[in-house]
N, C-alpha and C positions, 0 to 999 in steps of 0.2 A: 504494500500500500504506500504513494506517493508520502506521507508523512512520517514512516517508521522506514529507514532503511532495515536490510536483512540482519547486520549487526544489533540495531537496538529492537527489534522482535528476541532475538535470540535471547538479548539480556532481559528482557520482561518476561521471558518464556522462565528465563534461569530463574529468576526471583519468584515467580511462586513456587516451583521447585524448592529453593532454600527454604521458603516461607511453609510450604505443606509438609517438609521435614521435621518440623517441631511441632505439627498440630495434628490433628487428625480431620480439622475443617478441611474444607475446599473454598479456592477463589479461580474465578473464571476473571476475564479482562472481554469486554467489547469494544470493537472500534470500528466508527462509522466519519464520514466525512459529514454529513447531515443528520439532523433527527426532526423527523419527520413528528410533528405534534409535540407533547410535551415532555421533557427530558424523561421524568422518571415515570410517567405511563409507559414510553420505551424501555426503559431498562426493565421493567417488570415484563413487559412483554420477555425481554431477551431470557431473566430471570425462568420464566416457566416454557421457555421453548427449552432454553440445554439442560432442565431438569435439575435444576438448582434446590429446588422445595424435597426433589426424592433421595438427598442425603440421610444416610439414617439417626445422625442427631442433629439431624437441621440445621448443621451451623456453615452454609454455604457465606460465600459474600461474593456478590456481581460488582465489577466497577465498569462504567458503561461509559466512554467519550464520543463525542460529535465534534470533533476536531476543527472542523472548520465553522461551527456556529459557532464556538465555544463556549460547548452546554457538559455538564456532565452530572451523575446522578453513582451513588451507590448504597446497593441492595443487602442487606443482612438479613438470613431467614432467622422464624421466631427459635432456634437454638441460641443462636447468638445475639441477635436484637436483645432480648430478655437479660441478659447478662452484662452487655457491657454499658458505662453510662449515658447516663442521658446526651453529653456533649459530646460521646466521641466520634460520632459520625460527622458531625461540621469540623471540630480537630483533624481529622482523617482529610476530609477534604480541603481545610485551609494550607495543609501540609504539599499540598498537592497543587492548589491553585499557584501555591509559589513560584512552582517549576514549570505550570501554563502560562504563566507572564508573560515567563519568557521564552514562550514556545520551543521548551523543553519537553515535549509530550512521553517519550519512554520514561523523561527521568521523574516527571509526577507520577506516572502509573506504577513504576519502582519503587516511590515514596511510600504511595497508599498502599499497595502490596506490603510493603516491609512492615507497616504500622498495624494495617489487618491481621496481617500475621503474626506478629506479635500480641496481639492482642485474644485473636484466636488461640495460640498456645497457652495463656496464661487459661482459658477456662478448658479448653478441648488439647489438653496434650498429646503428644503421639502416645500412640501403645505399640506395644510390640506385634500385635498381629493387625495394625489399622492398614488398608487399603486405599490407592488412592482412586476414587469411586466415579471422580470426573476427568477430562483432559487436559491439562496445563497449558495448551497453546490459544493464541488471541483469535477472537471470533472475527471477521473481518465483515460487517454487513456493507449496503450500499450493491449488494448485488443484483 
């Protein structure tokens, strides 16, 4: 995709990788150039198309960009919603809008990934028989 060279895919591919190493959640990444209607009607959309809701302790998280609106939206299922606090979803994203400033797009999505996943670990740690139960690599819409 015109916005991610193959290098910075491969690093945002890598960082949930590192990031599902310590938790047993899952994080998916989407990235669209447009978002057609409102950001996180989209992302919920994306959320229940890669089956984000059929983790077995619900503790998925979607982070969903429109890179060229500069809209984005992220998704925690009630595993994890329930658990982390109230502010850390705008934290997560202010961490992130940083690096959309300045049209650093992998290095926000790396940010949020890092932050989710951390935070993912701390209630859903890995176990030694955990699964990773979704795909680590970026969804590409706009197709």
């Amino acid at each position: 995709m015109g916005a991610f060279s193959s290098e910075e895919q491969e690093k945002v591919v890598h960082a949930i990788s590192l990031a599902e190493n310590r938790t047993s959640g899952e994080i998916r990444v989407v990235v669209e150039k447009h978002c057609p209607g409102e950001v996180f009607d989209r992302a919920k959309h994306y959320f229940e198309k890669l089956a984000m809701h059929k983790t077995a302790l619900r503790n998925g998280v979607l982070i969903y960009l429109a890179h060229e609106d500069h809209k984005f939206s992220i998704i925690g299922d009630a595993g994890i919603h329930t658990k982390v606090t109230a502010d850390f979803w705008e934290s997560t994203k202010e961490i992130m809008v940083q690096e959309f400033r300045k049209a650093a797009f992998a290095e926000g999505l790396i940010r949020g990934i890092q932050n989710a996943g951390a935070e993912l670990a701390k209630f859903y740690p890995r176990q030694d028989d955990d699964i990773n139960e979704l795909p680590n690599d970026i969804v590409f819409g706009d197709k």
